[in-house]
C-alpha positions as CSV (number, residue, x, y, z in Angstrom):
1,X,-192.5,24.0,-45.2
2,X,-191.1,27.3,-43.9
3,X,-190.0,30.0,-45.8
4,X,-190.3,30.0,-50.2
5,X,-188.7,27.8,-52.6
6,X,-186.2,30.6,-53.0
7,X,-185.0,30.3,-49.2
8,X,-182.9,27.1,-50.4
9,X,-180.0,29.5,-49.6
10,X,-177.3,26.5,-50.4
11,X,-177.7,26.6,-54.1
12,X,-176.3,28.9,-56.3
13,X,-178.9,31.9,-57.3
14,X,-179.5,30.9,-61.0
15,X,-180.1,27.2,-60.4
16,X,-182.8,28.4,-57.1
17,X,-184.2,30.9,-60.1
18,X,-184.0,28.2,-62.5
19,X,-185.9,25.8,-60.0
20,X,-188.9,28.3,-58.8
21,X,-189.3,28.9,-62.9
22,X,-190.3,25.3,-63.1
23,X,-192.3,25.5,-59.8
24,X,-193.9,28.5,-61.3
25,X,-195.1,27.1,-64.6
26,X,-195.9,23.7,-63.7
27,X,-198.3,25.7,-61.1
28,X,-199.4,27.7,-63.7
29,X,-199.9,24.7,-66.0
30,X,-201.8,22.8,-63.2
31,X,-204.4,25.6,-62.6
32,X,-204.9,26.3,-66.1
33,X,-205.9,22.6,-66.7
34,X,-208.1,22.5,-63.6
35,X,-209.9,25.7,-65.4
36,X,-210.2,24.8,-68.6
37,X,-210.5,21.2,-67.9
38,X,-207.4,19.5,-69.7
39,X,-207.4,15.7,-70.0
40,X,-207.5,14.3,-65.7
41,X,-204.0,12.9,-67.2
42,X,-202.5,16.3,-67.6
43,X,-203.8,17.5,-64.4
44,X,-202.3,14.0,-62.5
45,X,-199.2,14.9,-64.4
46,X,-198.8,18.3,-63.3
47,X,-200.0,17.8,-59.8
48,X,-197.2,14.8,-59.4
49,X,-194.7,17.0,-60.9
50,X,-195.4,20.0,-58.5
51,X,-195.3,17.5,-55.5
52,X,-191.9,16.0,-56.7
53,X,-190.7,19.6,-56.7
54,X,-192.0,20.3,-53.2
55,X,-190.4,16.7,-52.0
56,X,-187.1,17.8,-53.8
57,X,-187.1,21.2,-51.5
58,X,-187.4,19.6,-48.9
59,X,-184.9,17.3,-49.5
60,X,-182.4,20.1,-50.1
61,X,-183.0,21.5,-47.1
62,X,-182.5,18.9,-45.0
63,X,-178.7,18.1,-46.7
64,X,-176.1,19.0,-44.3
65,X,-174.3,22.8,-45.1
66,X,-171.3,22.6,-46.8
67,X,-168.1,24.4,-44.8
68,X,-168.4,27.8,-44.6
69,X,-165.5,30.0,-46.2
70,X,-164.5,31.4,-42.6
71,X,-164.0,27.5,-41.6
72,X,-162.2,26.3,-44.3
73,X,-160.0,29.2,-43.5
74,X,-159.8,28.8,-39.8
75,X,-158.9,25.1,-41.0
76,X,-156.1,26.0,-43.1
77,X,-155.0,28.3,-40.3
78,X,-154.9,25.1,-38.0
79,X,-152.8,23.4,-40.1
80,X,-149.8,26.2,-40.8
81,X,-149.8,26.5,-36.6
82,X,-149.8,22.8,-36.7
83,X,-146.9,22.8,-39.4
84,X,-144.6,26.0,-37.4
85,X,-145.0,24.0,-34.3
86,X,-143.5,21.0,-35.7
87,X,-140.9,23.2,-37.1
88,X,-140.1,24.7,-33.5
89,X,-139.7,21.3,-32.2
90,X,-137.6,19.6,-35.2
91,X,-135.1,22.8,-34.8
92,X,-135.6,23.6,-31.1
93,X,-135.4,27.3,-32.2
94,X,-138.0,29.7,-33.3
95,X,-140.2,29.7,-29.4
96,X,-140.8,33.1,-29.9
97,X,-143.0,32.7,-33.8
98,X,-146.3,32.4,-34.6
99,X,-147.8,32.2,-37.9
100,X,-150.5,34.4,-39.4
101,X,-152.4,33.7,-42.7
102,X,-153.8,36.5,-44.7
103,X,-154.9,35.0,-47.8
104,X,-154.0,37.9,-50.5
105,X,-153.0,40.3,-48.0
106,X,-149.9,41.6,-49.9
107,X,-148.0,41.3,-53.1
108,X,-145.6,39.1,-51.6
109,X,-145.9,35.1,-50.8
110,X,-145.1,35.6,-47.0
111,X,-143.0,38.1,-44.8
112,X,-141.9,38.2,-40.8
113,X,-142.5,41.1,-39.0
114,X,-141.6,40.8,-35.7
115,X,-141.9,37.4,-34.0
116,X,-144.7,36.8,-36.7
117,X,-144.9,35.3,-40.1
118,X,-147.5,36.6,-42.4
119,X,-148.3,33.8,-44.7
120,X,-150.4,35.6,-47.9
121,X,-150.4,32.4,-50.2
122,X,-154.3,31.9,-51.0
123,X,-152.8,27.7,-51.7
124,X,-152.4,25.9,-48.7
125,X,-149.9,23.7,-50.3
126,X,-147.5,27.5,-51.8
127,X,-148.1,28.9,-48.0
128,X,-147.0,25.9,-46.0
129,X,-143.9,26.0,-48.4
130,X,-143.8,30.0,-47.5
131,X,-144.4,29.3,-44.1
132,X,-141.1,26.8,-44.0
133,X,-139.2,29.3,-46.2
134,X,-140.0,32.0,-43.9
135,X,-138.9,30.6,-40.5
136,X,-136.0,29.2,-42.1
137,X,-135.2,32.7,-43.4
138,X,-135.6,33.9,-39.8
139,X,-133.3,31.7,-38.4
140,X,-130.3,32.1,-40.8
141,X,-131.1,35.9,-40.0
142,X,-131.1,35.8,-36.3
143,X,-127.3,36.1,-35.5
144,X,-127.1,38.3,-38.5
145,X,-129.6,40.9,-36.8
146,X,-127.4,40.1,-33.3
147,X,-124.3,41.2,-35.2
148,X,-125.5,44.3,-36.7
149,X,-127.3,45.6,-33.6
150,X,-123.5,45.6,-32.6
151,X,-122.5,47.1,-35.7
152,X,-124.7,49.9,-35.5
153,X,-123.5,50.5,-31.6
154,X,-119.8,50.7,-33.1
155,X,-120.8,53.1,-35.8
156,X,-122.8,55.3,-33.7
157,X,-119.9,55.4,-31.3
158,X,-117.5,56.2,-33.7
159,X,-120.0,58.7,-35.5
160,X,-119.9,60.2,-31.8
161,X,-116.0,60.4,-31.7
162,X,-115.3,61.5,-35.3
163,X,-118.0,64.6,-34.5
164,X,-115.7,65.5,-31.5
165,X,-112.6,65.2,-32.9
166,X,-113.9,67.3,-36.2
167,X,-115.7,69.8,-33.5
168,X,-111.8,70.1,-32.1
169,X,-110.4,70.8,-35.6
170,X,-113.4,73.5,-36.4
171,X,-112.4,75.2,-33.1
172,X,-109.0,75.2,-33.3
173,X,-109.1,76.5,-37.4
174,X,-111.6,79.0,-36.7
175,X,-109.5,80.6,-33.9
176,X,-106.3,81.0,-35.6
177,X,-108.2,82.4,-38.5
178,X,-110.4,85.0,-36.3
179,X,-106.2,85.5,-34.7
180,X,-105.3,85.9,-38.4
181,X,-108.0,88.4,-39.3
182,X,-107.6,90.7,-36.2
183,X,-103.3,90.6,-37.0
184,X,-104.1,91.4,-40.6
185,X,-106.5,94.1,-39.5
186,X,-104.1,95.3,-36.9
187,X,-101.2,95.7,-39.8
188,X,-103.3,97.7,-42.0
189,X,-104.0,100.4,-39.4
């Protein structure tokens, strides 16, 4: 066996503490009836138990590793790409999206910035609803962002047009008040 009884890196630390207590005694137990010469049933008793134990390490090593975090993730992942892209092609709309999943990366459920959707749901079931409410959100807003990109081209024209017609006004007021001034000033002299 390579490595120590603690190397079992699959189970949780107290139970591998737990485990290499029991090692540890029955060891113990097995050596101090050897010395002191315990009953040969003790000693068959602890030397069984202490090869159980190494059997059972070596089981436990050999079971296959769970799923790490990272694919469980990447997996979850996966499956709201898998779920946008039907979404593209039940609508025919949305080409330009992608989906991006950031477990806990914000107060809110999900958000589109861009032409990407930021699922933060930790659930996979609350972020493929996000994800659904997200691009459905983007689509209502698409002709809404259309119209007020014209909007805003109408106001900053007429912004522009109302500063040169109030320019004209300023000029014309300030030079019949300067042609005011200089005839009062002309009258008092």
């Amino acid at each position: 066996m390579k490595g120590s009884f603690l190397d079992v890196s699959r189970l949780p630390k107290p139970v591998k503490t737990f485990f290499a207590l029991i090692l540890f005694v029955e060891a113990s137990l097995l050596l101090y009836g050897l010395a002191t010469k315990f009953p040969i049933e003790y000693n068959i008793l602890f030397g069984s138990a202490l090869l159980v134990y190494a059997l059972a390490q070596r089981m436990l090593k050999t079971l296959p590793a769970p799923p790490e975090r990272e694919v469980v993730r990447e997996q979850r992942h996966g499956l709201l790409e898998e779920a946008l892209e039907k979404l593209k092609d039940m609508t025919g709309l949305g080409e330009e999206l992608k989906a991006v999943w950031k477990p806990g990366g914000s107060r809110l459920a999900g958000e589109v910035i861009g032409n990407t959707i930021f699922i933060y749901e930790e659930d996979l079931n609350k972020a493929l609803q996000t994800l659904v409410h997200e691009f459905v959100e983007y689509l209502i807003t698409q002709p809404q962002k259309t119209l007020m990109r014209c909007i805003n081209a109408l106001l900053l024209q007429i912004r522009s047009q109302t500063y040169q017609e109030t320019d004209k006004v300023a000029e014309a007021l300030s030079k019949m008040l300067i042609d005011k001034i200089r005839n009062q000033k002309g009258e008092t002299e």
